[in-house]
C-alpha positions in Angstrom: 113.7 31.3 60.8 111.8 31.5 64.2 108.6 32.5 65.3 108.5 35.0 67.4 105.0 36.3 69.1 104.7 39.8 70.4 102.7 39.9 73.9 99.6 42.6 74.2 101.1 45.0 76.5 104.3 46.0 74.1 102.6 46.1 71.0 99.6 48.7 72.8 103.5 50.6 74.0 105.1 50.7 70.7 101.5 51.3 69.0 101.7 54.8 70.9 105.4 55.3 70.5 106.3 58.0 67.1 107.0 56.7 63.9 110.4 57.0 63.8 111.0 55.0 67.1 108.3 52.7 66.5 109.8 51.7 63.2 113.4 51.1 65.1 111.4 49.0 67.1 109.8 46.5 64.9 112.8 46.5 62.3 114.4 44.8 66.1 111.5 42.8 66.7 111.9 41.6 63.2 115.7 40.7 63.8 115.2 38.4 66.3 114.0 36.0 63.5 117.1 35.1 62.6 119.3 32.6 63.6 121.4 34.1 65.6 119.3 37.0 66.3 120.6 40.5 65.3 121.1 43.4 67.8 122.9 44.6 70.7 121.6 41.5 73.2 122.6 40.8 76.4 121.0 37.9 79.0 119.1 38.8 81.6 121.0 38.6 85.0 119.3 35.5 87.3 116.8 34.6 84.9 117.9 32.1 82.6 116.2 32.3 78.7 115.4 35.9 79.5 117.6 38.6 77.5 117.0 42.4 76.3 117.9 44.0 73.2 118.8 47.6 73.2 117.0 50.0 70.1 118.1 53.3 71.0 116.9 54.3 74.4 114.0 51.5 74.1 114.5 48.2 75.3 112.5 44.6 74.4 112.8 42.2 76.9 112.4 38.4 75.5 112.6 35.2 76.2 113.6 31.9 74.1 110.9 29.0 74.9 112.9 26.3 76.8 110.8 23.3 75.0 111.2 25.1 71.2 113.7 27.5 70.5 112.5 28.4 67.5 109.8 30.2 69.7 110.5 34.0 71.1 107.9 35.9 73.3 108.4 39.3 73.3 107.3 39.8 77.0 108.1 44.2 77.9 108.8 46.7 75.3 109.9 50.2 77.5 112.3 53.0 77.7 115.4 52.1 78.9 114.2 53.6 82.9 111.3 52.4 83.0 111.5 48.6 81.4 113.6 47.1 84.5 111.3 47.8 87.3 108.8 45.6 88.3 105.4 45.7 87.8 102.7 45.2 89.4 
């Protein structure tokens, strides 16, 4: 199984989301454990070990660490308008 590690800023965004969504959300996060990961992923276009998985109208953006690949960040949990556009 891997590890994966869940930045600050998605788990304060799924912390707020309701219950029903928020559970989606983890039961996703939790998929990713497995080898291959489960879930409707897709890479990231231009950005290699970068890759989104869609729950619903949410989306978790992740990446796969290069060195260990037993190793994913959860880097941008959002709604699917708002999780593409930079930040700043």
């Amino acid at each position: 199984m891997r590890e994966v590690i869940v930045h600050r800023e998605p788990r304060k965004y799924v912390s707020r989301l309701p219950n029903p969504y928020r559970q989606r959300i983890l039961d996703g996060i939790v998929g990713l454990k497995e080898v291959p990961p489960k879930g409707d992923i897709k890479p990231i276009v231009d950005k290699k070990g970068v890759y989104r998985l869609k729950v619903t109208s949410y989306r978790i953006i992740f990446e796969i660490d290069a060195d260990d690949e037993n190793v994913i960040y959860v880097t941008r949990v959002a709604s699917r308008g708002q999780v593409y556009k930079v930040r700043r």
